[in-house]
mmCIF file as gemmi writes it, N, C-alpha and C atoms, coordinates in Angstrom:
data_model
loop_
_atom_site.group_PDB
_atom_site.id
_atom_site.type_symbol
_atom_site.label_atom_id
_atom_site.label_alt_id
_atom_site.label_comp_id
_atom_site.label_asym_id
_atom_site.label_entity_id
_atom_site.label_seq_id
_atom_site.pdbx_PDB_ins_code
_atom_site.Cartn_x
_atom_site.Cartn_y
_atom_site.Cartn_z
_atom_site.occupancy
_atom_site.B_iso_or_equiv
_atom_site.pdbx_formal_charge
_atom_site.auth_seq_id
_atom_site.auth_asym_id
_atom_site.pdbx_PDB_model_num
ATOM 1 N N . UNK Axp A 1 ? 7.778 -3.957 10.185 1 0 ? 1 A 1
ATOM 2 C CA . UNK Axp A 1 ? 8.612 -3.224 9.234 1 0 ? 1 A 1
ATOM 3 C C . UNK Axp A 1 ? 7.843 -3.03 7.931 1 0 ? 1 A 1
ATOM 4 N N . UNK Axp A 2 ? 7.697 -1.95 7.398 1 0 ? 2 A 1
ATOM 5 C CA . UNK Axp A 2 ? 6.9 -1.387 6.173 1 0 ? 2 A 1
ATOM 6 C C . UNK Axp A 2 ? 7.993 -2.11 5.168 1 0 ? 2 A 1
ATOM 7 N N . UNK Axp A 3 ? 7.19 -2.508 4.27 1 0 ? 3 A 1
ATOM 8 C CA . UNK Axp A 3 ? 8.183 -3.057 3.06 1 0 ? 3 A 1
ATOM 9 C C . UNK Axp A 3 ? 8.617 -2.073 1.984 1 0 ? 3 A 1
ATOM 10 N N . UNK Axp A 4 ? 8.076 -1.022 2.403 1 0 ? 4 A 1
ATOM 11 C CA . UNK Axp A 4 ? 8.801 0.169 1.313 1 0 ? 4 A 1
ATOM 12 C C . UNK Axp A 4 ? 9.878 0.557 1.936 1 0 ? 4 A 1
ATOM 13 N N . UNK Axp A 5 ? 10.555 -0.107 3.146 1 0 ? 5 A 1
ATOM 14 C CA . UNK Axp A 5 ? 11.378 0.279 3.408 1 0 ? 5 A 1
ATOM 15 C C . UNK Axp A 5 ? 12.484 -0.752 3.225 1 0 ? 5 A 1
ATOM 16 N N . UNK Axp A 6 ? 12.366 -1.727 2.656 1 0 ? 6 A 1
ATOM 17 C CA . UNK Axp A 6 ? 13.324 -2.96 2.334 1 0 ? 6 A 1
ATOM 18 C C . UNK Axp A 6 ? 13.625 -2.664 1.118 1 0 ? 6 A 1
ATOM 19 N N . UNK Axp A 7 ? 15.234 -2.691 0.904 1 0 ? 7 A 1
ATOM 20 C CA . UNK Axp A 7 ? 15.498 -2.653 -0.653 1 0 ? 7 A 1
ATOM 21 C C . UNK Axp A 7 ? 14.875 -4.169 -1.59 1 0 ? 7 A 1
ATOM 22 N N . UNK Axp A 8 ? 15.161 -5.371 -1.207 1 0 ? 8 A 1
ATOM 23 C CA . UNK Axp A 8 ? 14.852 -6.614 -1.836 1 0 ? 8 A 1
ATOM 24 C C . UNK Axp A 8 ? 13.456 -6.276 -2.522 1 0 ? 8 A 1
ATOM 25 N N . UNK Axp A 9 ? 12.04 -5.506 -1.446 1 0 ? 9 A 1
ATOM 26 C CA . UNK Axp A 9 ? 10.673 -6.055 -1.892 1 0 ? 9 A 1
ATOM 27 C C . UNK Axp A 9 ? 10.604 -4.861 -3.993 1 0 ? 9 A 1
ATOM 28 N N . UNK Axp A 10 ? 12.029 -3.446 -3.892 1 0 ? 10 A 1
ATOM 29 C CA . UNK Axp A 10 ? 11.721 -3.19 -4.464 1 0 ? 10 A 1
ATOM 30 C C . UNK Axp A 10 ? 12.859 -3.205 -6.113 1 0 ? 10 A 1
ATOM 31 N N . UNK Axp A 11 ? 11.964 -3.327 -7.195 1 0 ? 11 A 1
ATOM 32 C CA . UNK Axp A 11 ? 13.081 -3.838 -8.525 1 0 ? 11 A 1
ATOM 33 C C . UNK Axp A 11 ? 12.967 -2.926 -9.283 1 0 ? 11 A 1
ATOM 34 N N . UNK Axp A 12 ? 14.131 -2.087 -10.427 1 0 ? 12 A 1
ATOM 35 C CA . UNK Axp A 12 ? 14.201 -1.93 -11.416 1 0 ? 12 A 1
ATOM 36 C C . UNK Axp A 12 ? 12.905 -1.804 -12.309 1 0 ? 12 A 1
ATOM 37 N N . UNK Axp A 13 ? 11.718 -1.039 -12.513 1 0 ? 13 A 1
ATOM 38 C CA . UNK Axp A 13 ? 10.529 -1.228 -13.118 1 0 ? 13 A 1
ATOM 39 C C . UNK Axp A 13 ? 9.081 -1.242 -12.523 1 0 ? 13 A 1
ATOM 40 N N . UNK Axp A 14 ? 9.799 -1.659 -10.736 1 0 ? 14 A 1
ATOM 41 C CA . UNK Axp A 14 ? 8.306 -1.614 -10.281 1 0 ? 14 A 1
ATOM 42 C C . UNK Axp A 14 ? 7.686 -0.149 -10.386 1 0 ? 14 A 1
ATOM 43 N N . UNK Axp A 15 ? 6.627 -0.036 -10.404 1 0 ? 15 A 1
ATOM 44 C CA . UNK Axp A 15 ? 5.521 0.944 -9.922 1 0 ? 15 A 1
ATOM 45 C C . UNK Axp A 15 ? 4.904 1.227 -8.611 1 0 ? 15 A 1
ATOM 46 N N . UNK Axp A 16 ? 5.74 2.381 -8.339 1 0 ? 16 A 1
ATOM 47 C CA . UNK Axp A 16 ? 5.572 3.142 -6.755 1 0 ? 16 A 1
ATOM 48 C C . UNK Axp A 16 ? 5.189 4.529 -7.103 1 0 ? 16 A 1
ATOM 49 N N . UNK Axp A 17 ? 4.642 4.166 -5.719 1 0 ? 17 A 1
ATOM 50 C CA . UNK Axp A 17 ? 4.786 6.033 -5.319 1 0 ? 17 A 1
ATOM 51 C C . UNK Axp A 17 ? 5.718 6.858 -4.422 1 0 ? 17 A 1
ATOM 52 N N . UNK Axp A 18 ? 6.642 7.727 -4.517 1 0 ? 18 A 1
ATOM 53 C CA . UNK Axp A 18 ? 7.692 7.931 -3.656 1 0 ? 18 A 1
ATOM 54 C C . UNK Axp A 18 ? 7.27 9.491 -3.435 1 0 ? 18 A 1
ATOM 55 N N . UNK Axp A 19 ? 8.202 10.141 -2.233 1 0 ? 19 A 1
ATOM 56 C CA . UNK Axp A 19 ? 8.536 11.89 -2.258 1 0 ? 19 A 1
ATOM 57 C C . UNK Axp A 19 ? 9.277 12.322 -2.341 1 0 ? 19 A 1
ATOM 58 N N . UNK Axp A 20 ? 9.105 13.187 -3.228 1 0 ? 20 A 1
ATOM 59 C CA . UNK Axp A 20 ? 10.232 14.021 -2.88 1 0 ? 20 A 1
ATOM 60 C C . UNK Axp A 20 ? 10.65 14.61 -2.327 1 0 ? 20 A 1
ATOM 61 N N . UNK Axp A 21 ? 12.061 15.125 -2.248 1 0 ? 21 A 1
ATOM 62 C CA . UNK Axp A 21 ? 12.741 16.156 -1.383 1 0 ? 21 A 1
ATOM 63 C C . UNK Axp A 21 ? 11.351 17.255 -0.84 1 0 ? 21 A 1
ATOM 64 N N . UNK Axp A 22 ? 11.167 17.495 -2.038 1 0 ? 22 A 1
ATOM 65 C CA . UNK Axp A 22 ? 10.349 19.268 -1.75 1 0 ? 22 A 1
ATOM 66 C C . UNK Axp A 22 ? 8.864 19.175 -1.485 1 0 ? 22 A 1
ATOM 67 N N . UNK Axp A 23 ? 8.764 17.528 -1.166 1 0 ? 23 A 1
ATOM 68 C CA . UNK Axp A 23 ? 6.836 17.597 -0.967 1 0 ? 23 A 1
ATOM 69 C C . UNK Axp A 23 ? 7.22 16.888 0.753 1 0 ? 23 A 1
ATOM 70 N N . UNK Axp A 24 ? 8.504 16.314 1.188 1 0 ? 24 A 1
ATOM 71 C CA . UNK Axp A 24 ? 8.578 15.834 2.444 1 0 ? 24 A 1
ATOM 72 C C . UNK Axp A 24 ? 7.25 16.681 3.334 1 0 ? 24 A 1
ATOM 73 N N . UNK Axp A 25 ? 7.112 17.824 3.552 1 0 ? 25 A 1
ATOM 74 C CA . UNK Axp A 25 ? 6.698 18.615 4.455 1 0 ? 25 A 1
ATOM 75 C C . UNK Axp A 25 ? 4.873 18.171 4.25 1 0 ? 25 A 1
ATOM 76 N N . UNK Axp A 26 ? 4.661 17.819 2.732 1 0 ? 26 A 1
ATOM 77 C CA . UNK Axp A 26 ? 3.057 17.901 2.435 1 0 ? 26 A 1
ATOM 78 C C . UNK Axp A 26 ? 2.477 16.545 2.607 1 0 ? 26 A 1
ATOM 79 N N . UNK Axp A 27 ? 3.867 15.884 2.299 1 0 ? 27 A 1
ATOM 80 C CA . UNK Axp A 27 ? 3.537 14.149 2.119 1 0 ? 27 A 1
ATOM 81 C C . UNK Axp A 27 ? 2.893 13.85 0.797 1 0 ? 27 A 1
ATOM 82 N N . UNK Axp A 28 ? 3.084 15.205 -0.182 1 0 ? 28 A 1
ATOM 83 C CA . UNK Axp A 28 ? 2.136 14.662 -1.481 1 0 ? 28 A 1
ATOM 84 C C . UNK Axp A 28 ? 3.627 13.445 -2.25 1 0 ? 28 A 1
ATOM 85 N N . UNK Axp A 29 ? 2.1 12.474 -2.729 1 0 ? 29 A 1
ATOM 86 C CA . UNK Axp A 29 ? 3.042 11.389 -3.139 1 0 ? 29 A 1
ATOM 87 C C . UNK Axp A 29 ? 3.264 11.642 -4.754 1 0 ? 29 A 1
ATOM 88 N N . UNK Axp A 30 ? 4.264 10.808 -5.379 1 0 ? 30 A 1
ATOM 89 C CA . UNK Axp A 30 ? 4.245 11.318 -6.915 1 0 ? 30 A 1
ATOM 90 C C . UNK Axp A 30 ? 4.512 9.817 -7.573 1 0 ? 30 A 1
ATOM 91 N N . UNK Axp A 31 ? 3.542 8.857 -8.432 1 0 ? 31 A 1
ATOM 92 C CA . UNK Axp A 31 ? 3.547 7.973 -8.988 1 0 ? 31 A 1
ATOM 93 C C . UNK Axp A 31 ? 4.653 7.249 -9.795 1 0 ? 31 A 1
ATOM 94 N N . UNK Axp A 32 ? 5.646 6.764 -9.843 1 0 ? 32 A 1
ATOM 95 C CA . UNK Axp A 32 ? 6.389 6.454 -11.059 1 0 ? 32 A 1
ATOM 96 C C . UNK Axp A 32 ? 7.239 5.006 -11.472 1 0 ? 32 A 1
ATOM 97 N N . UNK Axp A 33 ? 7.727 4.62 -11.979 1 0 ? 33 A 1
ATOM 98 C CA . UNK Axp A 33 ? 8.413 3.442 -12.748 1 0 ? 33 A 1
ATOM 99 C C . UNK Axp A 33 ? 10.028 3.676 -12.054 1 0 ? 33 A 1
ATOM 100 N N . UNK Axp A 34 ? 10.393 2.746 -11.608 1 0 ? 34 A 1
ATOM 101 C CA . UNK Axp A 34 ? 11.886 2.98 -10.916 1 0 ? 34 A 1
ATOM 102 C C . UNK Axp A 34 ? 13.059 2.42 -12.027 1 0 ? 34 A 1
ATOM 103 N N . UNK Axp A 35 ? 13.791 3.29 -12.279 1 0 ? 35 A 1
ATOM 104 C CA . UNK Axp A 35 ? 14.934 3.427 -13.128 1 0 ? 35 A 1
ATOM 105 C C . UNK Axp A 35 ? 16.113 2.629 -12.421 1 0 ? 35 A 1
ATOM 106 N N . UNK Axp A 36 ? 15.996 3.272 -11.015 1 0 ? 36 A 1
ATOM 107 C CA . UNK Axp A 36 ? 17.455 3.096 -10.463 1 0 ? 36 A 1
ATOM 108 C C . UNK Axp A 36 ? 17.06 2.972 -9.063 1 0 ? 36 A 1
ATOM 109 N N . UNK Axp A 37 ? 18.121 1.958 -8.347 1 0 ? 37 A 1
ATOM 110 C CA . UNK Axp A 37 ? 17.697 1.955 -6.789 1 0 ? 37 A 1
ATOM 111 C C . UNK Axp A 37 ? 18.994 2.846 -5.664 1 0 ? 37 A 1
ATOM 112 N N . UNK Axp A 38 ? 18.614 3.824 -5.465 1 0 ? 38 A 1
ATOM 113 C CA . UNK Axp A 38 ? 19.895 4.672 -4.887 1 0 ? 38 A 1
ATOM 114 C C . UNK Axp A 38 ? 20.738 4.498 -3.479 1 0 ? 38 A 1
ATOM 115 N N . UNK Axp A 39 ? 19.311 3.437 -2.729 1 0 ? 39 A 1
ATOM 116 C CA . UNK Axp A 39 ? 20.048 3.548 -1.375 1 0 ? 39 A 1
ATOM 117 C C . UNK Axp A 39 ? 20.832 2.005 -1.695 1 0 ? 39 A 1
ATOM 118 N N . UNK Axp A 40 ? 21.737 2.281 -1.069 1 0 ? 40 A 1
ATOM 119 C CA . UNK Axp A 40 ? 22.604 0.544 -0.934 1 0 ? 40 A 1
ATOM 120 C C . UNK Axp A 40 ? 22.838 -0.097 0.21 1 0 ? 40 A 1
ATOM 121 N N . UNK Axp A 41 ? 22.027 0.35 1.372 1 0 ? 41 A 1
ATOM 122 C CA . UNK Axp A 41 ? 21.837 -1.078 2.675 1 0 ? 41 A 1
ATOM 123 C C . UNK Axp A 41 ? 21.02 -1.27 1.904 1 0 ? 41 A 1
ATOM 124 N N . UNK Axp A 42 ? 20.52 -2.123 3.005 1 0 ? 42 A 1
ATOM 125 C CA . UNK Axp A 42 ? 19.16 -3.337 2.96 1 0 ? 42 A 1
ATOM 126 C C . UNK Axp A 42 ? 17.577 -2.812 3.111 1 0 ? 42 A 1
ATOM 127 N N . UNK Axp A 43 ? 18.138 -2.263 4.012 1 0 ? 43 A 1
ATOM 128 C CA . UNK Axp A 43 ? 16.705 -1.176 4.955 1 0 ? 43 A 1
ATOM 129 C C . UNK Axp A 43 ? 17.064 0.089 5.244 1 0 ? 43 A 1
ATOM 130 N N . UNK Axp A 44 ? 15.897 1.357 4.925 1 0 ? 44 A 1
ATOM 131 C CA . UNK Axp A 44 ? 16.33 2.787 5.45 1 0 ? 44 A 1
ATOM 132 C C . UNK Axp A 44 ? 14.965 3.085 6.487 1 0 ? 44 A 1
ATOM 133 N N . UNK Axp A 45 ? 14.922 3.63 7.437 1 0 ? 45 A 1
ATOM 134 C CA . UNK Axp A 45 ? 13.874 4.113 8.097 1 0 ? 45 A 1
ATOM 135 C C . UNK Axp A 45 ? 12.852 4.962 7.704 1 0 ? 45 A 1
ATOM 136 N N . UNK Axp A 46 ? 13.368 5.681 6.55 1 0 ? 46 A 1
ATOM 137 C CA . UNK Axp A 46 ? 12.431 6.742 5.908 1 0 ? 46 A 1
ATOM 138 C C . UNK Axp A 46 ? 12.074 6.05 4.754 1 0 ? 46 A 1
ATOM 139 N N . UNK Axp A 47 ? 12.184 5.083 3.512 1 0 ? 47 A 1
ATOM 140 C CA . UNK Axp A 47 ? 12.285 4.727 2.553 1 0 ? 47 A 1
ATOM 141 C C . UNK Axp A 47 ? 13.66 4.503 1.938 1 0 ? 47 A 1
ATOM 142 N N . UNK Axp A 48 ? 13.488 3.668 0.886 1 0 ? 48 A 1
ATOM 143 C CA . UNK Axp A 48 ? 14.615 3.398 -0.105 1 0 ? 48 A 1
ATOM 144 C C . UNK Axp A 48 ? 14.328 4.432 -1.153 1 0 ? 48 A 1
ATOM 145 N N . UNK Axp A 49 ? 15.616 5.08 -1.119 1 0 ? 49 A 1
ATOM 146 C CA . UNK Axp A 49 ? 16.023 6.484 -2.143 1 0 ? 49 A 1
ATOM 147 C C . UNK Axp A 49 ? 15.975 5.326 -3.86 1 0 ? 49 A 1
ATOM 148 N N . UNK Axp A 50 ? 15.126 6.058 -4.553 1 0 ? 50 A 1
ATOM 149 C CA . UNK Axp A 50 ? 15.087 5.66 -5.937 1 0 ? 50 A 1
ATOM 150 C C . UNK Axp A 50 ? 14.939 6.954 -7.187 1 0 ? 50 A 1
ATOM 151 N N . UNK Axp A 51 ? 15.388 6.805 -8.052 1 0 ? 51 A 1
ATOM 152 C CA . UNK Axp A 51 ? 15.3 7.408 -9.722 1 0 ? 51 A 1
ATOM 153 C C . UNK Axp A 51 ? 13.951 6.697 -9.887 1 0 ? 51 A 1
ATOM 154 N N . UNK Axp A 52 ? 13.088 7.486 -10.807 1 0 ? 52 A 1
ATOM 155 C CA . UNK Axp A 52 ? 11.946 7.06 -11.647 1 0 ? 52 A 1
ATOM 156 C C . UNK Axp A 52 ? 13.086 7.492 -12.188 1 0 ? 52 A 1
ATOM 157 N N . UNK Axp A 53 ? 12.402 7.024 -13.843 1 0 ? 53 A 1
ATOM 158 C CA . UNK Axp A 53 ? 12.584 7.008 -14.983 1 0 ? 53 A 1
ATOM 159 C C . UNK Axp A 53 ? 12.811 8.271 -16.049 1 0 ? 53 A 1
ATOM 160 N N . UNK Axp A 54 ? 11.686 9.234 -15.261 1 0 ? 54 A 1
ATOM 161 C CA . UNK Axp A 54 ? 11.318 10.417 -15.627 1 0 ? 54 A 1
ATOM 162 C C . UNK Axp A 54 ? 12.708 11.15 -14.895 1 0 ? 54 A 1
ATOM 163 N N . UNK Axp A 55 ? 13.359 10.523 -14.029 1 0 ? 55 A 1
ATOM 164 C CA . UNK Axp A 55 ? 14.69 11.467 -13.502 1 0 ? 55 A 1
ATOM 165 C C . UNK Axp A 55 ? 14.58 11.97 -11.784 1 0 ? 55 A 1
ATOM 166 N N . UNK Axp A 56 ? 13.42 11.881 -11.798 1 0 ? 56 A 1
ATOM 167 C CA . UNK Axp A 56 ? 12.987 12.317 -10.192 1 0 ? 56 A 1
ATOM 168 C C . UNK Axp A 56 ? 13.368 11.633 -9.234 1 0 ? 56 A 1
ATOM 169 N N . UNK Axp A 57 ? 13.875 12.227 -7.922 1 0 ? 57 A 1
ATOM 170 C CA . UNK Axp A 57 ? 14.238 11.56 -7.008 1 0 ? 57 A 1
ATOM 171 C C . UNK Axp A 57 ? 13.708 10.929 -5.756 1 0 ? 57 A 1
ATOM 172 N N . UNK Axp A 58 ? 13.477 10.288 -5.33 1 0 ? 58 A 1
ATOM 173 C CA . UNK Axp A 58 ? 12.508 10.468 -3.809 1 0 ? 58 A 1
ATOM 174 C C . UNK Axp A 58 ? 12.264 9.076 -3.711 1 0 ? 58 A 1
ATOM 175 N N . UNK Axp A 59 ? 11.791 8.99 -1.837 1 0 ? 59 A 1
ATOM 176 C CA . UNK Axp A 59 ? 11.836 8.042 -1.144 1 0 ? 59 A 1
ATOM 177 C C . UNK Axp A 59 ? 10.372 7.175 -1.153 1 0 ? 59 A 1
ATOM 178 N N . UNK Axp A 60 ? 10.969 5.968 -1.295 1 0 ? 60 A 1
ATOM 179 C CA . UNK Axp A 60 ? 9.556 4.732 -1.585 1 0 ? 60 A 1
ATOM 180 C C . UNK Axp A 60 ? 8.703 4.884 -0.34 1 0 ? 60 A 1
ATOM 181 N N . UNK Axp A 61 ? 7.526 5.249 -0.423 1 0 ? 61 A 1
ATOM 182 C CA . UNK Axp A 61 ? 6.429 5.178 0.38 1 0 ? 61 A 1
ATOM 183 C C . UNK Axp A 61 ? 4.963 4.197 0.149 1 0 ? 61 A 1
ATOM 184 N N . UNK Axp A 62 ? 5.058 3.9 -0.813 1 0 ? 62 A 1
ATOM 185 C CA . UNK Axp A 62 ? 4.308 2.622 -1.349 1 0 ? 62 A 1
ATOM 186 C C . UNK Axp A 62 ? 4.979 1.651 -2.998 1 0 ? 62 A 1
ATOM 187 N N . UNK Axp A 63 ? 3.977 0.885 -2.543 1 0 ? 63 A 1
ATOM 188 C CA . UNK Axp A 63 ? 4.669 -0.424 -3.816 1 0 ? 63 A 1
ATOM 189 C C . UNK Axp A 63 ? 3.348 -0.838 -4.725 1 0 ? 63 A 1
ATOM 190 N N . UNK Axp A 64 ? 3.148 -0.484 -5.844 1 0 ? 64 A 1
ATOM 191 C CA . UNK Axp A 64 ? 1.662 -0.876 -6.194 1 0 ? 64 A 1
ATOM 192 C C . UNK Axp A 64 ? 2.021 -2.318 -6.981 1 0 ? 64 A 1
């Protein structure tokens, strides 16, 4: 199990890289600071849905 896909491994502040809606197709990733954690299980198969900070939406694909 990828740990970007566990809500627990990710907090309020960490620094990821997630996608968005509109890069799904390219896989380009976009760097940012997590504001908010959107999904509420435990685990999603695609990523845990998060807010950066900056307002953007998209799914955790790495954890730096």
């Amino acid at each position: 199990m990828n740990e970007s896909n566990t809500r627990k491994n990710i907090k309020p502040g960490s620094n990821v890289g997630i996608i968005l809606k509109q890069d799904q197709r390219s896989g380009k990733i976009t760097q940012g600071i997590v504001k908010k954690i959107l999904t509420k299980s435990s685990h999603h198969p695609h990523g845990i849905k998060v807010q950066l900070k900056d307002g953007r939406v998209g799914r955790v694909k790495e954890i730096h």
